[in-house]
PyMOL Python script that loads the backbone (N, CA, C, O; Angstrom):
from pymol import cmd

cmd.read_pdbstr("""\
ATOM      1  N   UNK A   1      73.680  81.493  62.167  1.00  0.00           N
ATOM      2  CA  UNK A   1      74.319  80.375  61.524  1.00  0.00           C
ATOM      3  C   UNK A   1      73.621  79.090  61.955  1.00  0.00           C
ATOM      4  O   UNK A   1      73.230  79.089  63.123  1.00  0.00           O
ATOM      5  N   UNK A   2      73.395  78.010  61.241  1.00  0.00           N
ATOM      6  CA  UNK A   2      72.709  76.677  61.090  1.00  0.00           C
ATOM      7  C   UNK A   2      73.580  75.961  62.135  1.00  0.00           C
ATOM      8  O   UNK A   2      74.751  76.339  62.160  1.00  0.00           O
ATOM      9  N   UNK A   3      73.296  75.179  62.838  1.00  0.00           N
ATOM     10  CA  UNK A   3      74.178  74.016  63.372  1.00  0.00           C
ATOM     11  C   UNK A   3      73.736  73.320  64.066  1.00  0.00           C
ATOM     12  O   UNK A   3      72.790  73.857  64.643  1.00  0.00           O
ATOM     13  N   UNK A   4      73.963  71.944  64.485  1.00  0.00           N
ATOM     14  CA  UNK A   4      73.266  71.094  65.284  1.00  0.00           C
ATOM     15  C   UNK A   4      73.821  71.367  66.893  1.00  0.00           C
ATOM     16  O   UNK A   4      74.799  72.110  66.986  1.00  0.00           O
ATOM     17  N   UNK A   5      73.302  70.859  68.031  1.00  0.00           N
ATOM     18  CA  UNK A   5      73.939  70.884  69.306  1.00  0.00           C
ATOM     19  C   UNK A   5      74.089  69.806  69.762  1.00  0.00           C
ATOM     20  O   UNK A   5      73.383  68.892  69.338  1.00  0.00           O
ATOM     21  N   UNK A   6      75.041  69.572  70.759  1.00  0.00           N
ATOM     22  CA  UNK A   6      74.659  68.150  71.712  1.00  0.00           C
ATOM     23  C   UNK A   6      74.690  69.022  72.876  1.00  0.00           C
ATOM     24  O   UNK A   6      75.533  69.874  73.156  1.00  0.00           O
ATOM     25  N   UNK A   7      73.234  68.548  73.757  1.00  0.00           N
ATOM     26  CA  UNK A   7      72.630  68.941  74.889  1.00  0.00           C
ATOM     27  C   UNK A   7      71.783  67.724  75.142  1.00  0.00           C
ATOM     28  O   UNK A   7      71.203  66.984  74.348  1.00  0.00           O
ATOM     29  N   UNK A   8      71.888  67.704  76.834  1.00  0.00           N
ATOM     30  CA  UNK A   8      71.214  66.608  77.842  1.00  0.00           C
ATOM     31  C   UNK A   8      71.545  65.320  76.971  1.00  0.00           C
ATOM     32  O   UNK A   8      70.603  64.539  76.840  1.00  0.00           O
ATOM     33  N   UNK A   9      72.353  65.094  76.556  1.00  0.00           N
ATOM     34  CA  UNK A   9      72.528  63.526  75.557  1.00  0.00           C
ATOM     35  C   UNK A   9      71.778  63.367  74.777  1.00  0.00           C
ATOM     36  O   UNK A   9      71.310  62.263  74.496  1.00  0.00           O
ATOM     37  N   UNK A  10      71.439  64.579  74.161  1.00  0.00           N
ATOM     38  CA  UNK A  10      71.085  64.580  72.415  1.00  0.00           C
ATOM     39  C   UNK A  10      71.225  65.578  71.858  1.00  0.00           C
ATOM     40  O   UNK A  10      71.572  66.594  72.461  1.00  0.00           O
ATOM     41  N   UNK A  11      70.979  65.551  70.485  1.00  0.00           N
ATOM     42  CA  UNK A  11      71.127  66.438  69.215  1.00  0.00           C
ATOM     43  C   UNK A  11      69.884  67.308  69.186  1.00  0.00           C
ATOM     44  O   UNK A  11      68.789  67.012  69.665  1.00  0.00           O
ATOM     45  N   UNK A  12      70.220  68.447  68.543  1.00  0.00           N
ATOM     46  CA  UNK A  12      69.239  69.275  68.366  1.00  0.00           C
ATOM     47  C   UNK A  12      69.526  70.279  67.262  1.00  0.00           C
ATOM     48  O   UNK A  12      70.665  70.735  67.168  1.00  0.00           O
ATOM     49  N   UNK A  13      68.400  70.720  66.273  1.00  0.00           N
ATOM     50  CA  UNK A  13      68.760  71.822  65.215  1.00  0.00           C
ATOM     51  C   UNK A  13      68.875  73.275  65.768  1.00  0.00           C
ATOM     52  O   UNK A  13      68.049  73.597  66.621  1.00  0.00           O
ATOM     53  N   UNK A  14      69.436  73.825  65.532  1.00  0.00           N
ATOM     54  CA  UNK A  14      69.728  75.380  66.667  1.00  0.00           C
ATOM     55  C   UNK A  14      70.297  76.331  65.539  1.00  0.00           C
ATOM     56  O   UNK A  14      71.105  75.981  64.678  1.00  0.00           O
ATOM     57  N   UNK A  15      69.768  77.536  65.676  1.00  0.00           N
ATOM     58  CA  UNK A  15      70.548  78.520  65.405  1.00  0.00           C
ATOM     59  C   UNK A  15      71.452  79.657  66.539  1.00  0.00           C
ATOM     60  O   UNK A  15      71.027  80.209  67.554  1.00  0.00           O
ATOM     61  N   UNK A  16      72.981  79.735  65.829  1.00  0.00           N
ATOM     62  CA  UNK A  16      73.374  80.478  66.758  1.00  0.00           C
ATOM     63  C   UNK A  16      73.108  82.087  66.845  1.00  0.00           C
ATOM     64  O   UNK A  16      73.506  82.871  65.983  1.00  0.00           O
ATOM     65  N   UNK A  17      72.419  82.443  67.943  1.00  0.00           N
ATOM     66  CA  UNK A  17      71.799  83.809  68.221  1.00  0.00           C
ATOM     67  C   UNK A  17      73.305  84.672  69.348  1.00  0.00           C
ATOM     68  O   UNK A  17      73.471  85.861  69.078  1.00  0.00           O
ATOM     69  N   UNK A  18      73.776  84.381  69.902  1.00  0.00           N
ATOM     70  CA  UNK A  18      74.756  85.102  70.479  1.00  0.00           C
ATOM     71  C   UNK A  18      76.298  84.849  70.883  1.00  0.00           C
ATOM     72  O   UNK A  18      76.843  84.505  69.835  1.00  0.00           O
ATOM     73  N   UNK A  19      76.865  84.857  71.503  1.00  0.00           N
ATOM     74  CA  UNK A  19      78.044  84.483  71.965  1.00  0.00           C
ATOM     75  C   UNK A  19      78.397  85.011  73.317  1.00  0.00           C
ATOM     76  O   UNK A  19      78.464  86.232  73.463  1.00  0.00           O
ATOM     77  N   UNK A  20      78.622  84.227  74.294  1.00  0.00           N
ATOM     78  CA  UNK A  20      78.836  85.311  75.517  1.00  0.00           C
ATOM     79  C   UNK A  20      80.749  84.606  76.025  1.00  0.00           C
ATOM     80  O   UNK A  20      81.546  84.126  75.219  1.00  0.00           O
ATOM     81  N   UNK A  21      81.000  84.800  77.675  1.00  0.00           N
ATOM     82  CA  UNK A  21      82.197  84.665  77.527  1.00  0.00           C
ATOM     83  C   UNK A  21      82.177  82.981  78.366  1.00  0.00           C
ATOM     84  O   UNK A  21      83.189  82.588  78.948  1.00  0.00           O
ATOM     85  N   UNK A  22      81.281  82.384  78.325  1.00  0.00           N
ATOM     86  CA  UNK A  22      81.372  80.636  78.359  1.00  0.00           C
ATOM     87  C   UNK A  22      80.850  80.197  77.606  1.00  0.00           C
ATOM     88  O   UNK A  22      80.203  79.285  78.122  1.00  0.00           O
ATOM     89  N   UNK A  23      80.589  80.258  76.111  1.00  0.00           N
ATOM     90  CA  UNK A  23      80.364  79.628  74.560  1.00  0.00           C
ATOM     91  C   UNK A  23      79.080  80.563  73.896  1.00  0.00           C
ATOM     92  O   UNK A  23      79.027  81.793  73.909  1.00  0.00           O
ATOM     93  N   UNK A  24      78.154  79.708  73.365  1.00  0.00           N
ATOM     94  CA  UNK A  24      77.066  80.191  72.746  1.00  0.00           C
ATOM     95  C   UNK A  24      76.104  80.739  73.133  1.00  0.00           C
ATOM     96  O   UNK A  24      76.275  81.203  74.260  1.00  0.00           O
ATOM     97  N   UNK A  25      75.042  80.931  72.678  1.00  0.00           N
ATOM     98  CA  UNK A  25      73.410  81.181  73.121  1.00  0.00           C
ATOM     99  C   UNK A  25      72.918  80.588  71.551  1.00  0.00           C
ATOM    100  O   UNK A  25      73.295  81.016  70.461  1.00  0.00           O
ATOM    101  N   UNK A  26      71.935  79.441  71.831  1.00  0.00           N
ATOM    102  CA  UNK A  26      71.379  79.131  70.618  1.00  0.00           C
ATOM    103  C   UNK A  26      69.912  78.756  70.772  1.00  0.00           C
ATOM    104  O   UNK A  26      69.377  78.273  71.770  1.00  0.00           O
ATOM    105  N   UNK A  27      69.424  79.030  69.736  1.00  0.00           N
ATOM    106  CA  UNK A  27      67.676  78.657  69.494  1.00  0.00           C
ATOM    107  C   UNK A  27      67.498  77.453  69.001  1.00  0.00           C
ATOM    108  O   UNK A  27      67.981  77.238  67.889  1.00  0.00           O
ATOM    109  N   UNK A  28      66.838  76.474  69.624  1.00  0.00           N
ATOM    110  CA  UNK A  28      66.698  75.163  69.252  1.00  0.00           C
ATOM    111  C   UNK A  28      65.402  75.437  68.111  1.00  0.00           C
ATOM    112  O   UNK A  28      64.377  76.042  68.423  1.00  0.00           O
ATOM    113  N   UNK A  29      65.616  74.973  66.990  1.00  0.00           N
ATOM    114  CA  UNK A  29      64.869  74.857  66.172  1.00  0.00           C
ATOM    115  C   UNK A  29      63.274  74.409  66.385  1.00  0.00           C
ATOM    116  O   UNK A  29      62.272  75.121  66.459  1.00  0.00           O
ATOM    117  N   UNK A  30      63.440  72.745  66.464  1.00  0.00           N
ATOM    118  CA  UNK A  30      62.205  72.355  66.477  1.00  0.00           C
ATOM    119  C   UNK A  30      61.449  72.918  67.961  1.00  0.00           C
ATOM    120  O   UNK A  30      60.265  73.189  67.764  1.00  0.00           O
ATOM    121  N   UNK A  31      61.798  73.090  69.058  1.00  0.00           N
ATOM    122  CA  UNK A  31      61.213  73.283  70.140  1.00  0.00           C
ATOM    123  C   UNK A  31      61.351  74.054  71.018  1.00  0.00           C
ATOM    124  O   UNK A  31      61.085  73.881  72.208  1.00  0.00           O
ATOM    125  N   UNK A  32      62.067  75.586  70.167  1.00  0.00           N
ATOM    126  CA  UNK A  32      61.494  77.180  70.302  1.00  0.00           C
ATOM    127  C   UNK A  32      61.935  77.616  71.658  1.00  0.00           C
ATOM    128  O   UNK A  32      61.391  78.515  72.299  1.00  0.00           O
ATOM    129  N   UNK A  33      63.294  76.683  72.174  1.00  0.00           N
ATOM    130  CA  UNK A  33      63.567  77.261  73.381  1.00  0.00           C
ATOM    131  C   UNK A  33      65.345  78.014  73.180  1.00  0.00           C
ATOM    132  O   UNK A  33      66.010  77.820  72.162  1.00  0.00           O
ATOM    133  N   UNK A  34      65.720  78.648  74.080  1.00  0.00           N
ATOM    134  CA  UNK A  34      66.996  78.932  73.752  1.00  0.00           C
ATOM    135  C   UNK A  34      67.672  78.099  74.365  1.00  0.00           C
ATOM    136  O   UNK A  34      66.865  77.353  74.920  1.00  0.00           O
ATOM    137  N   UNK A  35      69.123  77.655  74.685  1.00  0.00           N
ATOM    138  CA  UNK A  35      70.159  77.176  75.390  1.00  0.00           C
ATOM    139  C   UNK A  35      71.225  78.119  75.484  1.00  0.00           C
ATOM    140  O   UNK A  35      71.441  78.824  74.498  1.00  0.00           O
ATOM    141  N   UNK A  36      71.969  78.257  76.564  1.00  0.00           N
ATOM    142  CA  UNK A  36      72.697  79.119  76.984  1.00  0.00           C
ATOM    143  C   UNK A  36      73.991  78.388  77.214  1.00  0.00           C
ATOM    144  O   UNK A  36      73.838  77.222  77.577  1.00  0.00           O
ATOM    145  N   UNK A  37      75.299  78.828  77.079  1.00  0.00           N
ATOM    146  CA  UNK A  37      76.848  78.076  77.284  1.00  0.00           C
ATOM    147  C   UNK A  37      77.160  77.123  76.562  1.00  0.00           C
ATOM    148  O   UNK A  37      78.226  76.556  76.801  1.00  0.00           O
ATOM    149  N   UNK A  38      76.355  76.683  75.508  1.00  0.00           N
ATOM    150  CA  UNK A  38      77.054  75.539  74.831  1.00  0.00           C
ATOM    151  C   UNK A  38      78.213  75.798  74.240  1.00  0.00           C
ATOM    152  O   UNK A  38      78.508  76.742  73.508  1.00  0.00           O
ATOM    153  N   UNK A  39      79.093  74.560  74.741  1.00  0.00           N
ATOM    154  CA  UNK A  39      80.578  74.727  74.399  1.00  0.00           C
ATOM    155  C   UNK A  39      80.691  74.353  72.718  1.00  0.00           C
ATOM    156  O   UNK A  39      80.020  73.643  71.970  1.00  0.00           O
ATOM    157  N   UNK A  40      81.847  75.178  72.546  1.00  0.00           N
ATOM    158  CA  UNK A  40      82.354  75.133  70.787  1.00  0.00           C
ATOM    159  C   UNK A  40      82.373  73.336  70.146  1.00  0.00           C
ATOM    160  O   UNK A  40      82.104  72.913  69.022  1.00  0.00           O
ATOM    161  N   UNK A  41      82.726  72.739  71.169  1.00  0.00           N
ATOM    162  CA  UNK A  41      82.777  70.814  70.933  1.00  0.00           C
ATOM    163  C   UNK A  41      81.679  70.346  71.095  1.00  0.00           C
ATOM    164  O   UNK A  41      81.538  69.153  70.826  1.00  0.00           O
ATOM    165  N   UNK A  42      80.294  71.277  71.686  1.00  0.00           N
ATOM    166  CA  UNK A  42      79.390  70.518  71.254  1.00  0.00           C
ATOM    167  C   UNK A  42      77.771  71.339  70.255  1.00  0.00           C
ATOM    168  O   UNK A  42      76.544  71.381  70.166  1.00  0.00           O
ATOM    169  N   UNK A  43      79.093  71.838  69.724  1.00  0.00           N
ATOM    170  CA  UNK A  43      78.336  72.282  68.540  1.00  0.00           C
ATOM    171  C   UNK A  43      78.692  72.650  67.195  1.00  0.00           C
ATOM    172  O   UNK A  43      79.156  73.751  66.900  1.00  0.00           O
ATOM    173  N   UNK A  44      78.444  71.603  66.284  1.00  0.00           N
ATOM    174  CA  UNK A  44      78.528  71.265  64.635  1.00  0.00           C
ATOM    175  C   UNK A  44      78.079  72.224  63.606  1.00  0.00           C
ATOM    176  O   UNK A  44      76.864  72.211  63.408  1.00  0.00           O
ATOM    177  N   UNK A  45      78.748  73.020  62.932  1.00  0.00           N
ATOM    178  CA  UNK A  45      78.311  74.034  62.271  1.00  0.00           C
ATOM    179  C   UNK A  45      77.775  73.469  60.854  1.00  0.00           C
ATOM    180  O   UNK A  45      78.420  72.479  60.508  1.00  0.00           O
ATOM    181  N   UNK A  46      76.886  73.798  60.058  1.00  0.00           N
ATOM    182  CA  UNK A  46      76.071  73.284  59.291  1.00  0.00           C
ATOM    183  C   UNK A  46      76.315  74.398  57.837  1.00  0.00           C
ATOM    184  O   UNK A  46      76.633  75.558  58.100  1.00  0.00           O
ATOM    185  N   UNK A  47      76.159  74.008  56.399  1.00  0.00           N
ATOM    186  CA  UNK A  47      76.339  75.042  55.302  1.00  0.00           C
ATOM    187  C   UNK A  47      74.968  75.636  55.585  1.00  0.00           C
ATOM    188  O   UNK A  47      73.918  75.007  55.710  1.00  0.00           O
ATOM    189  N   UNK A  48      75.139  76.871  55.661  1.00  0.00           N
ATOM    190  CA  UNK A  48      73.702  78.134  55.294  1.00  0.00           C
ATOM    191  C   UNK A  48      72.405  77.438  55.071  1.00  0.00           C
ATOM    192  O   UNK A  48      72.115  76.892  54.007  1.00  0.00           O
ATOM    193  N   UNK A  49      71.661  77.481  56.091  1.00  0.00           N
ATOM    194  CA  UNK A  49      70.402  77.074  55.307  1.00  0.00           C
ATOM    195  C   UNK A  49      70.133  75.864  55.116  1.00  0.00           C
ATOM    196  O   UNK A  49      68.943  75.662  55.353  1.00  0.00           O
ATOM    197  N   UNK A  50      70.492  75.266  54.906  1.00  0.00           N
ATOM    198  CA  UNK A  50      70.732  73.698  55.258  1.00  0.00           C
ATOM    199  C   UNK A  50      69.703  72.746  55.857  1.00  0.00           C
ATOM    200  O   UNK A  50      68.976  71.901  55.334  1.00  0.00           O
ATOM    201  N   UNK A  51      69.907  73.241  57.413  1.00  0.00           N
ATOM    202  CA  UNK A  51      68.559  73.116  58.056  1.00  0.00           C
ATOM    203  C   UNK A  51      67.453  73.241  58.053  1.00  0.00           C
ATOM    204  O   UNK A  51      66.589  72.509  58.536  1.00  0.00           O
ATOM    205  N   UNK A  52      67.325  74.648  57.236  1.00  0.00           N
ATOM    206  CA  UNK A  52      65.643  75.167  57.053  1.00  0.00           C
ATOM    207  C   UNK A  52      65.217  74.488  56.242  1.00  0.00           C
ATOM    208  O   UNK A  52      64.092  74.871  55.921  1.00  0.00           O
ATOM    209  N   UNK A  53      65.737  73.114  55.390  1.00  0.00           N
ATOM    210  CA  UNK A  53      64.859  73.058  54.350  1.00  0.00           C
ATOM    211  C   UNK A  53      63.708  71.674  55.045  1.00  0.00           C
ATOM    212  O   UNK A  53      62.514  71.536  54.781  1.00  0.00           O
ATOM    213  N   UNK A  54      64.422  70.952  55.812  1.00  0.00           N
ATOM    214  CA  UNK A  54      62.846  70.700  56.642  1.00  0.00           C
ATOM    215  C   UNK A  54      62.057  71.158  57.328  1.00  0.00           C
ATOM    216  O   UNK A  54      62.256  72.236  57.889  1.00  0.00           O
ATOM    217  N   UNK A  55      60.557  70.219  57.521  1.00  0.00           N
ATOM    218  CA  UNK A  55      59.804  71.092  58.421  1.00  0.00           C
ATOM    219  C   UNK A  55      60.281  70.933  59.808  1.00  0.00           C
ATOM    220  O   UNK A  55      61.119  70.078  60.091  1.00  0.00           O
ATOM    221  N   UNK A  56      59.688  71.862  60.817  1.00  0.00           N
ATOM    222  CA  UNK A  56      60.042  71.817  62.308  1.00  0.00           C
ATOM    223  C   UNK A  56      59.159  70.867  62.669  1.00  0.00           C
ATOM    224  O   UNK A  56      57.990  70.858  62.283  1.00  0.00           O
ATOM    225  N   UNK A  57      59.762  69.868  63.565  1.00  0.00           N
ATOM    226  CA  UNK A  57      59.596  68.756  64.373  1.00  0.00           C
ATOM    227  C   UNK A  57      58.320  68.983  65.224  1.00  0.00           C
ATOM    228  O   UNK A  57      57.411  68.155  65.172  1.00  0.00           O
ATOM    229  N   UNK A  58      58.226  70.145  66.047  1.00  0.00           N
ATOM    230  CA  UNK A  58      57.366  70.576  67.038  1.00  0.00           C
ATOM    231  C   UNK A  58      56.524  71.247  66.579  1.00  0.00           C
ATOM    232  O   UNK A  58      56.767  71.784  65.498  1.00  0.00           O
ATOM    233  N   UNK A  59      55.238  71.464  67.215  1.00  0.00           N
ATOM    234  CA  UNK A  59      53.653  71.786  67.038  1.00  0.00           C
ATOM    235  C   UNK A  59      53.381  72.480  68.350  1.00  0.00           C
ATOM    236  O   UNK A  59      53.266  72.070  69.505  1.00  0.00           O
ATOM    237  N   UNK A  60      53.300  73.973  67.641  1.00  0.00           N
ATOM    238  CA  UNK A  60      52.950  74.518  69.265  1.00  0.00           C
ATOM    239  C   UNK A  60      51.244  74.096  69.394  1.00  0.00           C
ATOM    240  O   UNK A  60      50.448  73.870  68.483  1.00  0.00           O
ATOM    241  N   UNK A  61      51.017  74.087  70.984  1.00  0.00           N
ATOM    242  CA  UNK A  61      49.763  73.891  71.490  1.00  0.00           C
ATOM    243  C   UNK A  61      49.390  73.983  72.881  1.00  0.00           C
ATOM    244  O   UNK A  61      50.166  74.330  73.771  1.00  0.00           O
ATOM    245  N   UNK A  62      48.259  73.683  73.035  1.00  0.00           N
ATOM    246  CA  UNK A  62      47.895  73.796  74.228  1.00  0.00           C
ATOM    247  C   UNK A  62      46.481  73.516  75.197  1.00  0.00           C
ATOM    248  O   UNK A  62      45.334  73.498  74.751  1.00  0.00           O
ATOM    249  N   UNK A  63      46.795  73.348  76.340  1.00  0.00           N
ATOM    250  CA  UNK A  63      45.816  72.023  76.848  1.00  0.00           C
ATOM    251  C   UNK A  63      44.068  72.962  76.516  1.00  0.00           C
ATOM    252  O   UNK A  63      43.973  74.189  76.479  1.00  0.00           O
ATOM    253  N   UNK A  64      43.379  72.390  76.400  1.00  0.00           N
ATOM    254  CA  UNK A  64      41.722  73.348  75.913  1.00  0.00           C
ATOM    255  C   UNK A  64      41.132  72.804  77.599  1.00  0.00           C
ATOM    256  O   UNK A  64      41.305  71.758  78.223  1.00  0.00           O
ATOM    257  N   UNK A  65      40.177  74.435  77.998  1.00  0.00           N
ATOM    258  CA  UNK A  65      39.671  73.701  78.791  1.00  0.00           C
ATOM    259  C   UNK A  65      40.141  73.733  80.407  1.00  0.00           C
ATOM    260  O   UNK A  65      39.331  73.614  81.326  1.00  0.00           O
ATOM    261  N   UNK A  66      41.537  73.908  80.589  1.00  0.00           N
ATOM    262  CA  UNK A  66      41.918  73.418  81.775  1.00  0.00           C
ATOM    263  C   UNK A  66      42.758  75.327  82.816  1.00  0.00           C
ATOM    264  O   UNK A  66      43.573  76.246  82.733  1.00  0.00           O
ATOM    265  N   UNK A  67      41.702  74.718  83.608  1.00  0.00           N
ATOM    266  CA  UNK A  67      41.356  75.949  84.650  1.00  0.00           C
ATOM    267  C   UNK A  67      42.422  76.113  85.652  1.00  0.00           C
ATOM    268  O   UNK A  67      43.140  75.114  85.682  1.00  0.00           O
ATOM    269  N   UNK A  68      42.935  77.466  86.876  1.00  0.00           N
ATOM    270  CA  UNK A  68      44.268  77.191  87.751  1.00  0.00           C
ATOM    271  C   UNK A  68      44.166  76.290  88.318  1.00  0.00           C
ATOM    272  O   UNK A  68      45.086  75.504  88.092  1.00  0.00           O
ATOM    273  N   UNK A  69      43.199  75.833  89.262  1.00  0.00           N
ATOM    274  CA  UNK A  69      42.916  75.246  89.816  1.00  0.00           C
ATOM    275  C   UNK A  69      43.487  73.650  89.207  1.00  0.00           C
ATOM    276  O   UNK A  69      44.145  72.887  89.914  1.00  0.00           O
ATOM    277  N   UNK A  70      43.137  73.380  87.942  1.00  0.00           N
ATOM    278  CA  UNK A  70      43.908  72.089  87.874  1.00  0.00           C
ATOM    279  C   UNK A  70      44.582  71.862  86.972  1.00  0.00           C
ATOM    280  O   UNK A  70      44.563  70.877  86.234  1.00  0.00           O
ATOM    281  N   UNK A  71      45.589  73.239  86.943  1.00  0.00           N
ATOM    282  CA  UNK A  71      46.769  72.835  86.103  1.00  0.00           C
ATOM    283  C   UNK A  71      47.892  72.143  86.217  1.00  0.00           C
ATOM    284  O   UNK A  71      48.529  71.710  85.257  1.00  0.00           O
ATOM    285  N   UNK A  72      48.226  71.990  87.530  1.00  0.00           N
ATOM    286  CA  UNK A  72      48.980  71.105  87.881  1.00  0.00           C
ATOM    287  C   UNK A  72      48.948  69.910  87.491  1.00  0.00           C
ATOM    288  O   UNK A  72      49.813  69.371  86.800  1.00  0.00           O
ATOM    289  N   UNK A  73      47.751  69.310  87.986  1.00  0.00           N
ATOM    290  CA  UNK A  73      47.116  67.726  87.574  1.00  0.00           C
ATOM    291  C   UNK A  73      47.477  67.867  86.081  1.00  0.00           C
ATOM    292  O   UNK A  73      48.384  67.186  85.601  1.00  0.00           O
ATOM    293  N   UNK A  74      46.811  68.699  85.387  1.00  0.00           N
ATOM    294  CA  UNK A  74      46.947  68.717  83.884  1.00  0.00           C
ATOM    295  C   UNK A  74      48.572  68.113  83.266  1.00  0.00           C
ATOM    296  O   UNK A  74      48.969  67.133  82.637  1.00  0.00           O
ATOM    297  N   UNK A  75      49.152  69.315  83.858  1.00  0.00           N
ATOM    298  CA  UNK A  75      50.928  69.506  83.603  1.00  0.00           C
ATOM    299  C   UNK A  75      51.476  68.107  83.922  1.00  0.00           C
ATOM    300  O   UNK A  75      52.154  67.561  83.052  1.00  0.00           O
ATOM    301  N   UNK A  76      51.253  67.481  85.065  1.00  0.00           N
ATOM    302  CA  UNK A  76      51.744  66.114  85.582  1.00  0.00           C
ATOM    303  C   UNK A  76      51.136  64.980  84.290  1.00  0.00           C
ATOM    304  O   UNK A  76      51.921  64.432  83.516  1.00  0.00           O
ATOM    305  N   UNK A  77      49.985  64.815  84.247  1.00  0.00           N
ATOM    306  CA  UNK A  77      49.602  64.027  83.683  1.00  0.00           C
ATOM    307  C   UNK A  77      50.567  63.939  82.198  1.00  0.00           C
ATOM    308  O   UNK A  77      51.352  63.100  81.756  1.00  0.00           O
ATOM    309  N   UNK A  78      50.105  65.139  81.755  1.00  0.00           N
ATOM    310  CA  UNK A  78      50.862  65.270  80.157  1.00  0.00           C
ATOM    311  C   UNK A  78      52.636  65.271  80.328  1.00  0.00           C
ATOM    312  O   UNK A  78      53.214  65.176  79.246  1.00  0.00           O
ATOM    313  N   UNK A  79      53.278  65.340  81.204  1.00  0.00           N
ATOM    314  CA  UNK A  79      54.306  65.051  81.309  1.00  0.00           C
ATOM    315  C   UNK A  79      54.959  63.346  81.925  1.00  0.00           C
ATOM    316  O   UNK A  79      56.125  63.090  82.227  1.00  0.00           O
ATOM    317  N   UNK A  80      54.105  62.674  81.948  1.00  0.00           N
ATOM    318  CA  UNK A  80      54.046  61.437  82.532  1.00  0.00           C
ATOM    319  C   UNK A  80      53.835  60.383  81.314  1.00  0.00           C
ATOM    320  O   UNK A  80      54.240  59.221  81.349  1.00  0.00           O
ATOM    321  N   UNK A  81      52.959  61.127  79.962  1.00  0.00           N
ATOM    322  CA  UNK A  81      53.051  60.224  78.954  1.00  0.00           C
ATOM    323  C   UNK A  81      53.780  59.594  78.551  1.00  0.00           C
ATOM    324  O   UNK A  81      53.188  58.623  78.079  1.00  0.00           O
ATOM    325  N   UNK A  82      55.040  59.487  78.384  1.00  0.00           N
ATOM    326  CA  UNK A  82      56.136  59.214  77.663  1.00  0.00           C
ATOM    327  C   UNK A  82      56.417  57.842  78.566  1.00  0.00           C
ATOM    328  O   UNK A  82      56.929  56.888  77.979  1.00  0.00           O
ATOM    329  N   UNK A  83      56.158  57.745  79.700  1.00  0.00           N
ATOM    330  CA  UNK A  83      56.439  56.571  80.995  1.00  0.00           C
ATOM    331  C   UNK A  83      55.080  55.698  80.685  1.00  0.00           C
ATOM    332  O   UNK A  83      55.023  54.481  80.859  1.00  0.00           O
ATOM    333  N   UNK A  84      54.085  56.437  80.241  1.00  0.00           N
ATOM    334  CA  UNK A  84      53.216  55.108  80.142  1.00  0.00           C
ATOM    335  C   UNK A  84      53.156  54.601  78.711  1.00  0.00           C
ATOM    336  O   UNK A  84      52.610  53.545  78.390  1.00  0.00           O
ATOM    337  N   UNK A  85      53.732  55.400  77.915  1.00  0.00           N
ATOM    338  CA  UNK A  85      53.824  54.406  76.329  1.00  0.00           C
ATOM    339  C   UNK A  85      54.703  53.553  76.744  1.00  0.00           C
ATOM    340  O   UNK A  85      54.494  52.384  76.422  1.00  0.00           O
ATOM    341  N   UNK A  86      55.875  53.843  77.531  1.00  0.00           N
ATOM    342  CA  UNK A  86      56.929  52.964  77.130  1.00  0.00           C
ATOM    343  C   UNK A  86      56.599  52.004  77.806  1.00  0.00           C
ATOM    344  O   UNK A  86      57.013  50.890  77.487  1.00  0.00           O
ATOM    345  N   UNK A  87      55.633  52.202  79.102  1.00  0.00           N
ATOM    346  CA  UNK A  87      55.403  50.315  80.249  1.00  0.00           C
ATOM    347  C   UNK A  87      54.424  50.052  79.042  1.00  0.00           C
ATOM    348  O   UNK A  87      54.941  49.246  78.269  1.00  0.00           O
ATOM    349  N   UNK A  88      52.898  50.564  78.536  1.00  0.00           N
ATOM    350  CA  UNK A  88      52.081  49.599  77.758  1.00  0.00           C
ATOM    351  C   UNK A  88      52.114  49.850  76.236  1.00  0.00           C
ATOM    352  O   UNK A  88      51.803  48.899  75.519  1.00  0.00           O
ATOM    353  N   UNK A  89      52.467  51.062  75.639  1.00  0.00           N
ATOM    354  CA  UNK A  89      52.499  51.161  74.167  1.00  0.00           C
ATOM    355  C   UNK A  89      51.010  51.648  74.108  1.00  0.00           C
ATOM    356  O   UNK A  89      50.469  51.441  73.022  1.00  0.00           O
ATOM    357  N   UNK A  90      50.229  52.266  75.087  1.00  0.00           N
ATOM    358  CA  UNK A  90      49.253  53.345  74.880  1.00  0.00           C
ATOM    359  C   UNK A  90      49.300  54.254  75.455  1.00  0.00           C
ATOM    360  O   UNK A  90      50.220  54.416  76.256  1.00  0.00           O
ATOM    361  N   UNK A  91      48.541  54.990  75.313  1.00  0.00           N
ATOM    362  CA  UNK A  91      48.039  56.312  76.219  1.00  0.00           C
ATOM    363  C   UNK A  91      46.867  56.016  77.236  1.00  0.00           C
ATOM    364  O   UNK A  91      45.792  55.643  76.765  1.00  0.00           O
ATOM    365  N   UNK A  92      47.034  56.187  78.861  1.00  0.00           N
ATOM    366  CA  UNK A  92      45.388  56.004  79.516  1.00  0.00           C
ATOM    367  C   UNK A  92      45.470  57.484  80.376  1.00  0.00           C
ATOM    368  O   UNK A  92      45.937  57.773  81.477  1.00  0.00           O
ATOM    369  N   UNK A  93      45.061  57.951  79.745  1.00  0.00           N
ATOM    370  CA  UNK A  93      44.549  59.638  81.202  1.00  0.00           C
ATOM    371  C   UNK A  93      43.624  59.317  81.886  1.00  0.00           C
ATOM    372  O   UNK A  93      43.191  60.090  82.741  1.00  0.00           O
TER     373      UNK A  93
END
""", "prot")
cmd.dss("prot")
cmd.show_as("cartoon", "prot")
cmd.util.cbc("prot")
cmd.orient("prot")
């Protein structure tokens, strides 16, 4: 079934995949992860299909190039973007 969620203080497109005995199990649409326990109040049931008729938000991918040795550095860096758009409104790696 189609429905939106509220998780970490936002919305998300999800389908519901299970039910256990503290709420849901759902598949977040755009970004292919599951969530586990979401309660019945924070989740909006949607008509059939509904959802699918846009595209998904997210683009799987992945870093080219980058060896064990410095995946870490890699992982940090690319998770740090979001802090440097918002101080200058670019990207500097």
């Amino acid at each position: 079934m189609s429905c939106i969620i509220y998780h970490n203080k936002d919305y998300y497109r999800a389908t519901i995949i299970s039910t256990n005995g503290n709420g849901y199990a759902v598949k977040c649409i755009d970004y292919e992860y599951i969530v586990q326990d979401i309660n019945i109040n924070d989740l909006y049931c949607l008509p059939e299909d509904e959802i699918f008729f846009s595209a998904l938000l997210a683009k799987k991918c992945r870093l080219y190039d980058v060896d064990y040795e410095n995946h870490e550095k890699a992982l940090n860096d690319f998770k740090s973007i979001p802090s440097r758009i918002r101080q200058s409104g670019i990207i500097q790696l």
